[in-house]
ROROKOL-806486 format. One record per atom (N, C-alpha, C, O, CB): atom name; x, y, z. Coordinates in nm, 2 decimals. Glycine has a CB too. Layout:
BEGIN
[r "CA"; [X; Y; Z]]
...
END
This chain:
BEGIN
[r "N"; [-1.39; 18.92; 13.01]]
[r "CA"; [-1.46; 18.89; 13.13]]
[r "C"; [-1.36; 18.81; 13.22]]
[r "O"; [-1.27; 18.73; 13.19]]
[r "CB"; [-1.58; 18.81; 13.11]]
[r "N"; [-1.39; 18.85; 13.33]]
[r "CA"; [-1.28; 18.77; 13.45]]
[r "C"; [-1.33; 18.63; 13.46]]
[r "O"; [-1.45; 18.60; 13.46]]
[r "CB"; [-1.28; 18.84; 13.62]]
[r "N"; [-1.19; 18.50; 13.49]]
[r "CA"; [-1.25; 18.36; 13.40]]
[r "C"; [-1.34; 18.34; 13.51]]
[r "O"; [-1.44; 18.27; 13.48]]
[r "CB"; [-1.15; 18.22; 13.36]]
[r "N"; [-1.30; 18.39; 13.67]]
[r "CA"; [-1.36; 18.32; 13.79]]
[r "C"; [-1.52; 18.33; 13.75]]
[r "O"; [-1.60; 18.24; 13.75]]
[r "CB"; [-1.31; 18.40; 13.94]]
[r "N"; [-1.55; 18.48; 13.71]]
[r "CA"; [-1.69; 18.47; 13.66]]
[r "C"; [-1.76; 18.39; 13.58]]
[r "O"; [-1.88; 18.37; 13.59]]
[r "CB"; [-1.71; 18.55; 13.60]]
[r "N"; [-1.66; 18.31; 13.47]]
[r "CA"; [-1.69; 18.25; 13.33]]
[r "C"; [-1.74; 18.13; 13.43]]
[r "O"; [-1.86; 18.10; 13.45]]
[r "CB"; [-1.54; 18.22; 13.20]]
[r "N"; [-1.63; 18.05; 13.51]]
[r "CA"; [-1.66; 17.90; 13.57]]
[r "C"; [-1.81; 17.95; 13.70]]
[r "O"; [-1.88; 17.85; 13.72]]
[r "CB"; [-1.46; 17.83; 13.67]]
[r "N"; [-1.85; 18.07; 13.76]]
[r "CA"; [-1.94; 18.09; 13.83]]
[r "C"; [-2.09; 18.08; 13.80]]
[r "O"; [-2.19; 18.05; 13.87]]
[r "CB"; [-1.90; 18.19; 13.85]]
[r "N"; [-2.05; 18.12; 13.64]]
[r "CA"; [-2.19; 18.09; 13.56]]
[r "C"; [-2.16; 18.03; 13.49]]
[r "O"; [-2.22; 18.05; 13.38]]
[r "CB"; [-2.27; 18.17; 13.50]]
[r "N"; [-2.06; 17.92; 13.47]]
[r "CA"; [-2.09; 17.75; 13.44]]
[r "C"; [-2.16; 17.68; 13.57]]
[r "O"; [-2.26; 17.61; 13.56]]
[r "CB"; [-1.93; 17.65; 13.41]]
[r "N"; [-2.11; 17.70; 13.66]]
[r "CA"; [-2.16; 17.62; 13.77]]
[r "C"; [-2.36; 17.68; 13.78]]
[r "O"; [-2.47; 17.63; 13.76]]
[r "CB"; [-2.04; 17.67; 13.93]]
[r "N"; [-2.32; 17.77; 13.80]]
[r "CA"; [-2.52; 17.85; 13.79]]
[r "C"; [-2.57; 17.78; 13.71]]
[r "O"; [-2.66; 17.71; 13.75]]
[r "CB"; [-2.56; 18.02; 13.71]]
[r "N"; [-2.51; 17.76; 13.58]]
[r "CA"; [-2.58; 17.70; 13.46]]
[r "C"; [-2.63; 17.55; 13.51]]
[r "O"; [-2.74; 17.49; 13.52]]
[r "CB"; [-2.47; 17.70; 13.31]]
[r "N"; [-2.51; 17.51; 13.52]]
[r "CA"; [-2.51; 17.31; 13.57]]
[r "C"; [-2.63; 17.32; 13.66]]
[r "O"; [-2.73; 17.27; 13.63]]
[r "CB"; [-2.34; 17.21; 13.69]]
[r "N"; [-2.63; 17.38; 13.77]]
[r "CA"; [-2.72; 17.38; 13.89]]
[r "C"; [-2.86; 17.39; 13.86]]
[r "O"; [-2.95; 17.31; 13.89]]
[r "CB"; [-2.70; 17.48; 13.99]]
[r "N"; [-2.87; 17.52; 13.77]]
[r "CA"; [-3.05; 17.49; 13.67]]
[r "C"; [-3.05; 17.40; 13.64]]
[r "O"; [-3.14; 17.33; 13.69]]
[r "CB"; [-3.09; 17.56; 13.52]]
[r "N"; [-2.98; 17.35; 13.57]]
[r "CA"; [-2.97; 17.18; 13.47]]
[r "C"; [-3.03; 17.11; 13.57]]
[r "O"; [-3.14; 17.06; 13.57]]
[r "CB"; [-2.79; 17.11; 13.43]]
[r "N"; [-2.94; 17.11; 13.67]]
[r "CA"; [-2.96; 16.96; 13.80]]
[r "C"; [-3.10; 16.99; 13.80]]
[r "O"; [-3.21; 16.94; 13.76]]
[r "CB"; [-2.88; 16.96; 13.99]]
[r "N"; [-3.08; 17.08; 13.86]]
[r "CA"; [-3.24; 17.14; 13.92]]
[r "C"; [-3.38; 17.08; 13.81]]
[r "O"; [-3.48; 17.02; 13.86]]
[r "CB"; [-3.25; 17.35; 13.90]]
[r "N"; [-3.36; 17.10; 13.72]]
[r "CA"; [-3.46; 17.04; 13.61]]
[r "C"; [-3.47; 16.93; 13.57]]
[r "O"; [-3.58; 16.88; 13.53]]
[r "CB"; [-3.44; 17.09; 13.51]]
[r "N"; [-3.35; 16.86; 13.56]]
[r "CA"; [-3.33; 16.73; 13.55]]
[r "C"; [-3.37; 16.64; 13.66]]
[r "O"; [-3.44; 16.54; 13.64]]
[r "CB"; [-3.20; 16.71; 13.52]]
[r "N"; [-3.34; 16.67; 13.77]]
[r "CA"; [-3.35; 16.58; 13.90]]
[r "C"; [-3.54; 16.55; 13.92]]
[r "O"; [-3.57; 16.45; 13.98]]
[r "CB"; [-3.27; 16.70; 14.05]]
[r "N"; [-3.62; 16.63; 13.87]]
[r "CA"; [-3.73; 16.64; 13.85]]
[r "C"; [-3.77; 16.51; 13.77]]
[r "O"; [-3.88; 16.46; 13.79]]
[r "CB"; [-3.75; 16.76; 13.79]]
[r "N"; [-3.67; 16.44; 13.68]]
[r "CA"; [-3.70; 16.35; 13.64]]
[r "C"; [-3.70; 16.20; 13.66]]
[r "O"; [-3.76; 16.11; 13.60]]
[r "CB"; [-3.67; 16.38; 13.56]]
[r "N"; [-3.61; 16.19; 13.76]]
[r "CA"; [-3.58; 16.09; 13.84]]
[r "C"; [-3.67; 16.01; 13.92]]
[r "O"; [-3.76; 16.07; 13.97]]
[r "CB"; [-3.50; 16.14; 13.91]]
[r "N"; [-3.66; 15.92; 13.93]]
[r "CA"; [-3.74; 15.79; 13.97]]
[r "C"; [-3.79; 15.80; 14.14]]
[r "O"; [-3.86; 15.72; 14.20]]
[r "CB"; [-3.62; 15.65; 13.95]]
[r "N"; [-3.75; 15.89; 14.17]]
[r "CA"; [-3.66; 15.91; 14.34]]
[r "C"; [-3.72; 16.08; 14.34]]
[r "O"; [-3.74; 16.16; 14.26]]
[r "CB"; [-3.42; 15.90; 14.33]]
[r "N"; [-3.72; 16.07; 14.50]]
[r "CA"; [-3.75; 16.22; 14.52]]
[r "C"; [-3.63; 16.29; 14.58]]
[r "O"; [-3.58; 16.25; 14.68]]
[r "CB"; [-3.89; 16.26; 14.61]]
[r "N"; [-3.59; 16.38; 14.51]]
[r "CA"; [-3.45; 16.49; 14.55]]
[r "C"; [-3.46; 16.45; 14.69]]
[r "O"; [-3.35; 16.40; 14.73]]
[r "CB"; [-3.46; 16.69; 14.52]]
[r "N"; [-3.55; 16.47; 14.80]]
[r "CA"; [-3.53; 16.49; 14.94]]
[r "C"; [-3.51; 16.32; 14.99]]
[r "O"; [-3.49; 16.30; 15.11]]
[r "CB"; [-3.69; 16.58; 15.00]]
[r "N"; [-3.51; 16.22; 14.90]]
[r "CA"; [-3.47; 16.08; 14.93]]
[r "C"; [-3.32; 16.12; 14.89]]
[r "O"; [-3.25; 16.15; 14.98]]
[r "CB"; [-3.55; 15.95; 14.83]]
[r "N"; [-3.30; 16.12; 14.81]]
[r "CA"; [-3.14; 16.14; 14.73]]
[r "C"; [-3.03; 16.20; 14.84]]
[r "O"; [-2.93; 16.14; 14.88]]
[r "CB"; [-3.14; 16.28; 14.59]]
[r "N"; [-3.11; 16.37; 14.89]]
[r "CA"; [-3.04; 16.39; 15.00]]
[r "C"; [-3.02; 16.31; 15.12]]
[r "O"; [-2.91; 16.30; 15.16]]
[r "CB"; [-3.08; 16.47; 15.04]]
[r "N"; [-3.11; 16.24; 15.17]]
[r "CA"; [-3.11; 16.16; 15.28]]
[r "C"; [-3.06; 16.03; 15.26]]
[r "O"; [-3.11; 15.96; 15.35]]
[r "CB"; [-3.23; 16.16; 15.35]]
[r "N"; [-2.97; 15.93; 15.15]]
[r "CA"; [-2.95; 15.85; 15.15]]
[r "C"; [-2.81; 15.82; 15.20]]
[r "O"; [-2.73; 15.90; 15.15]]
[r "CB"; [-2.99; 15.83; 15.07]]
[r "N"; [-2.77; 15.77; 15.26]]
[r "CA"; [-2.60; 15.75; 15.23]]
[r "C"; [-2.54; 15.87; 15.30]]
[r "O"; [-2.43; 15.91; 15.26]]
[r "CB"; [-2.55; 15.75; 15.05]]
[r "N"; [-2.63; 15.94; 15.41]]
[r "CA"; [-2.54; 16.10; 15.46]]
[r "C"; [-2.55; 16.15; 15.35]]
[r "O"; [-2.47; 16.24; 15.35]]
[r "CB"; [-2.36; 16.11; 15.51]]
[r "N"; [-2.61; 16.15; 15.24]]
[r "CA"; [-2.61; 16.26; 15.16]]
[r "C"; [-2.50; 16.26; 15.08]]
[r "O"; [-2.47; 16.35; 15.00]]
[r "CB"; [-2.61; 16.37; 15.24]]
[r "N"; [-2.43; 16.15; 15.09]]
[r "CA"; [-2.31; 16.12; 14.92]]
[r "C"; [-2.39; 16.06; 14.78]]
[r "O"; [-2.34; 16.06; 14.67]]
[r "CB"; [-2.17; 15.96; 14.95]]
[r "N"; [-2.51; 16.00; 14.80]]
[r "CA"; [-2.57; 15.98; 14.69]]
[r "C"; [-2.64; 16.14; 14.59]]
[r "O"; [-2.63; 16.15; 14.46]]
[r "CB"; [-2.69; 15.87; 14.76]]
[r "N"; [-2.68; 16.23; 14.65]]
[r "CA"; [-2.67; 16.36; 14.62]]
[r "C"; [-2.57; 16.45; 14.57]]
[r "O"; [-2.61; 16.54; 14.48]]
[r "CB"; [-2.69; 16.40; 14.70]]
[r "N"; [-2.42; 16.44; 14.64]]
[r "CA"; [-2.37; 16.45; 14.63]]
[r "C"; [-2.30; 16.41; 14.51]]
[r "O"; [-2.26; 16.49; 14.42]]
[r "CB"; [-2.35; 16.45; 14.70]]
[r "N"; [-2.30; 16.24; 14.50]]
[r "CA"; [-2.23; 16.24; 14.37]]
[r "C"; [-2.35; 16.25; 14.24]]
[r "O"; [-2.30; 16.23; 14.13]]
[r "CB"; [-2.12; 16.09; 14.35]]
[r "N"; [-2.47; 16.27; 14.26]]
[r "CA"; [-2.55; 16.31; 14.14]]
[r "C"; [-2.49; 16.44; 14.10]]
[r "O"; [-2.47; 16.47; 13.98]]
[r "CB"; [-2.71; 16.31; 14.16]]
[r "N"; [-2.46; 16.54; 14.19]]
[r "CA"; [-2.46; 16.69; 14.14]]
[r "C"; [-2.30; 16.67; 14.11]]
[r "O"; [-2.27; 16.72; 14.00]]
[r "CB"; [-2.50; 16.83; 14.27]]
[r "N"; [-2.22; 16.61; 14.17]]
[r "CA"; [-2.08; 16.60; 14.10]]
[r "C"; [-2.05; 16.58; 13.98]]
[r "O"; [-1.95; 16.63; 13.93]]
[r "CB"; [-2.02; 16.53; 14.15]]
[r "N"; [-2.18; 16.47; 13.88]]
[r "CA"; [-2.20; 16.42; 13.79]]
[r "C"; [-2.26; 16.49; 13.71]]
[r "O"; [-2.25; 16.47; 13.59]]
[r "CB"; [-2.23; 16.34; 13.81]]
[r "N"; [-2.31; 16.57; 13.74]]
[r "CA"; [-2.41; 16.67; 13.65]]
[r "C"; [-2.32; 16.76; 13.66]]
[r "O"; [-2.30; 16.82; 13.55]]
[r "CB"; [-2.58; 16.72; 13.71]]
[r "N"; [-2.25; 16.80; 13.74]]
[r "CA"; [-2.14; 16.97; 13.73]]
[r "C"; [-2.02; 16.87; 13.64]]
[r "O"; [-1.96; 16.95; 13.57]]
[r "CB"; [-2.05; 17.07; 13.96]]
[r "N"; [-1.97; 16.77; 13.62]]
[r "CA"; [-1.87; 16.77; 13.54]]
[r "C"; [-1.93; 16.68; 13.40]]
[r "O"; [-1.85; 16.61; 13.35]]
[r "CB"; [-1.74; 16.70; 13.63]]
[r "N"; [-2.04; 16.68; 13.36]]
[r "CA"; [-2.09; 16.68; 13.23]]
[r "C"; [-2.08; 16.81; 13.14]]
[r "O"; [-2.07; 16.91; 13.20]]
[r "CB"; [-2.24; 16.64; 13.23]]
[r "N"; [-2.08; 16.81; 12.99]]
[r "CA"; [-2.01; 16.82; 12.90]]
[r "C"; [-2.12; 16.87; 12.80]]
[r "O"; [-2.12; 16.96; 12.72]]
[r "CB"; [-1.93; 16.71; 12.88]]
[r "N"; [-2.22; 16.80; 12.83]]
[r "CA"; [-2.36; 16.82; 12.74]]
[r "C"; [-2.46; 16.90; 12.76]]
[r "O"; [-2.57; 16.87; 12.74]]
[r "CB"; [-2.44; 16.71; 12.72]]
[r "N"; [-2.41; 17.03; 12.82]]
[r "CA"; [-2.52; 17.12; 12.82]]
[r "C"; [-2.61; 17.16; 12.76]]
[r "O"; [-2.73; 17.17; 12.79]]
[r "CB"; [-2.50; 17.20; 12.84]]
[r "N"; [-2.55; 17.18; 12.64]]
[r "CA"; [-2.68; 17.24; 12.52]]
[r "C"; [-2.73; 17.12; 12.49]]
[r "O"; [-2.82; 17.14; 12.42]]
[r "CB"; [-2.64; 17.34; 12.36]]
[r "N"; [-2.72; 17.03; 12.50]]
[r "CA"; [-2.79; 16.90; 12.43]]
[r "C"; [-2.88; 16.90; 12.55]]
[r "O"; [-3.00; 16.92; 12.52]]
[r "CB"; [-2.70; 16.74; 12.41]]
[r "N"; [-2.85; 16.89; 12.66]]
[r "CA"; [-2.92; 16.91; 12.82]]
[r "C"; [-3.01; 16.98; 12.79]]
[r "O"; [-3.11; 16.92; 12.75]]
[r "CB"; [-2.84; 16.97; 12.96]]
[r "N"; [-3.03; 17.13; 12.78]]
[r "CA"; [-3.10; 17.21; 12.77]]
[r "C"; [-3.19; 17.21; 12.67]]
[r "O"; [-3.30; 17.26; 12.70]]
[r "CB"; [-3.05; 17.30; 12.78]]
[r "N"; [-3.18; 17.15; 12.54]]
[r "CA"; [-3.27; 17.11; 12.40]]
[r "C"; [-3.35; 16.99; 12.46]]
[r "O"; [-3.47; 16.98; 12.43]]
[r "CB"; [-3.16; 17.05; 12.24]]
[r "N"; [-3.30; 16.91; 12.55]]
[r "CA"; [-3.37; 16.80; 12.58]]
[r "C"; [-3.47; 16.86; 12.68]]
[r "O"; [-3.59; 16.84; 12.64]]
[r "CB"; [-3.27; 16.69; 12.63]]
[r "N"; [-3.46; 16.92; 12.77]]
[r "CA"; [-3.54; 16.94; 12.89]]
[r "C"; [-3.63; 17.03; 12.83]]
[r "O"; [-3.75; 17.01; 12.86]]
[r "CB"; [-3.47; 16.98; 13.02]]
[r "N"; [-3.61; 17.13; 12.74]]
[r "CA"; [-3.68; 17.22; 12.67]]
[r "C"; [-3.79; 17.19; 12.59]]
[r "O"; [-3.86; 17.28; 12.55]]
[r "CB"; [-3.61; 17.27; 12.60]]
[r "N"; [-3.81; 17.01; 12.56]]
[r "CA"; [-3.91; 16.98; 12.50]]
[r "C"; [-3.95; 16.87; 12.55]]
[r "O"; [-4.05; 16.82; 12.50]]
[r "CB"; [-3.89; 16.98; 12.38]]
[r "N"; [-3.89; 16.79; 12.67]]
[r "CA"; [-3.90; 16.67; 12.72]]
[r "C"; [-4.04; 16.67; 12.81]]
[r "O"; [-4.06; 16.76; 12.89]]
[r "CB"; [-3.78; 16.62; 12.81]]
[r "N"; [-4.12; 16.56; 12.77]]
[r "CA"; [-4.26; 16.54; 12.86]]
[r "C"; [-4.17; 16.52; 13.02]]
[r "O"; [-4.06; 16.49; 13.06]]
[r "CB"; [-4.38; 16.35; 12.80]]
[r "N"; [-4.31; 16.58; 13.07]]
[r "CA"; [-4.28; 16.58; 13.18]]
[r "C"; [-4.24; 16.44; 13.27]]
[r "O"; [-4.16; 16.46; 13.36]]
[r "CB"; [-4.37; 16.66; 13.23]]
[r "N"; [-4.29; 16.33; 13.25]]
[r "CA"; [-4.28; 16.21; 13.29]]
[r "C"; [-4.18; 16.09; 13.22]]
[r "O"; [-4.19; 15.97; 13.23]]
[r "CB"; [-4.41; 16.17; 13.28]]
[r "N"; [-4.04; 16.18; 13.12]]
[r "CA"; [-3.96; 16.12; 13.09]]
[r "C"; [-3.87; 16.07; 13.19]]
[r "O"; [-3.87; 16.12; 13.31]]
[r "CB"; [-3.92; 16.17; 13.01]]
[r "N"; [-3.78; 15.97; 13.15]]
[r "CA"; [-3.71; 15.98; 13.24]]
[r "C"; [-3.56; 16.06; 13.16]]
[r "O"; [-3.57; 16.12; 13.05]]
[r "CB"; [-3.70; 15.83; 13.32]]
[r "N"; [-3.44; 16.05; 13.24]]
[r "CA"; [-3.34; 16.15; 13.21]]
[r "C"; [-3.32; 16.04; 13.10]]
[r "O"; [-3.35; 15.92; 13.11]]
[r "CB"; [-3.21; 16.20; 13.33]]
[r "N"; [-3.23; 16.14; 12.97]]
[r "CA"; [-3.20; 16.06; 12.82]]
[r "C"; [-3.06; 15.93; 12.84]]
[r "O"; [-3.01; 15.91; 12.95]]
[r "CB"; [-3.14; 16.22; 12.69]]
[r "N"; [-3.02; 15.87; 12.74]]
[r "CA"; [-2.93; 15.84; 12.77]]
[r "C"; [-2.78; 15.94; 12.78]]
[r "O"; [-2.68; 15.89; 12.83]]
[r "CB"; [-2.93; 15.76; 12.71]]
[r "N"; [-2.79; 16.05; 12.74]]
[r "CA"; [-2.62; 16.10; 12.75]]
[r "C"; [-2.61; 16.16; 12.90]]
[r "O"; [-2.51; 16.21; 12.95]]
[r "CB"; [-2.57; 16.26; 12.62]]
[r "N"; [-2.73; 16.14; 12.97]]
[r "CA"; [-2.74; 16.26; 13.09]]
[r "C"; [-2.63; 16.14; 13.21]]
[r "O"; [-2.62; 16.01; 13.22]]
[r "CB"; [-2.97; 16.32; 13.16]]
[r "N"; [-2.60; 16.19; 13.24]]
[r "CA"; [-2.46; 16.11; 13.41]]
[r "C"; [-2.55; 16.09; 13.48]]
[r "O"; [-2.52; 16.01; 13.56]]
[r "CB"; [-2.31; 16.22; 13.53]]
[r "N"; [-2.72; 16.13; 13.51]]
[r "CA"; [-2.79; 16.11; 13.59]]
[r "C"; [-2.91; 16.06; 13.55]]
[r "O"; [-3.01; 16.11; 13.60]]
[r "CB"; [-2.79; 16.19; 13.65]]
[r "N"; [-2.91; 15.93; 13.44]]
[r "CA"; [-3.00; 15.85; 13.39]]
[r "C"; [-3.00; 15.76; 13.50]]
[r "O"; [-3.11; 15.74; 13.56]]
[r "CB"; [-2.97; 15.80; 13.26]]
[r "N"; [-2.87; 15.69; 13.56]]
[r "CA"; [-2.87; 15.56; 13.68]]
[r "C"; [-2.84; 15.61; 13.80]]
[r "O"; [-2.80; 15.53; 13.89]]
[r "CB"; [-2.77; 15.44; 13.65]]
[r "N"; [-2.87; 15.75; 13.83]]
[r "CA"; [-2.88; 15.78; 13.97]]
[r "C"; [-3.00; 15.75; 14.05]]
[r "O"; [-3.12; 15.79; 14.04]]
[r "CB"; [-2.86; 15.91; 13.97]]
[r "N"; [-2.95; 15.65; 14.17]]
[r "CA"; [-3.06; 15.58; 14.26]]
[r "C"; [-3.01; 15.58; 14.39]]
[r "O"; [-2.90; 15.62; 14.43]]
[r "CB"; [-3.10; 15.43; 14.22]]
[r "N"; [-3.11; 15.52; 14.46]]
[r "CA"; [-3.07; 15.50; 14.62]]
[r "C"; [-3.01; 15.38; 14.64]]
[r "O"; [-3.04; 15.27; 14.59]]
[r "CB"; [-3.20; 15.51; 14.73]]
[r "N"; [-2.92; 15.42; 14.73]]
[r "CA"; [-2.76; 15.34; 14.73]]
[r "C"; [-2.86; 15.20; 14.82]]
[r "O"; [-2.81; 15.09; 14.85]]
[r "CB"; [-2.59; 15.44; 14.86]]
END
């Protein structure tokens, strides 16, 4: 497989992740965007695309009550408004 594809659907993958995770957050995504021009957003998804723990990510969210908050290994446990 061509690698550009390989890193195309890493990134796909991370972005479900965010997407699911961000759900869990203290904060509503559409705050996150609007804080700070939108670098508080920014560096949550920067943080979540350069984590390491996907399948742990995905086992977690796969069984996590809906009103958890994010675990400790997740980069976006202390993501807040600046």
């Amino acid at each position: 497989m061509d690698a550009r594809w390989t890193e195309f659907e890493n990134v796909e993958r991370h972005w479900a992740l965010f997407d699911l995770m961000i759900a869990h957050l203290p904060v509503e995504p559409i705050a996150l965007a609007r804080d700070a021009d939108g670098r508080t957003f920014a560096e949550a998804v920067d943080r979540c695309m350069g984590c390491s723990n996907t399948a742990l990510c995905e086992q977690w969210l796969a069984s996590a009550d809906p009103s958890a908050s994010p675990p400790d290994f997740c980069p976006l446990k202390n993501v807040g408004l600046a």
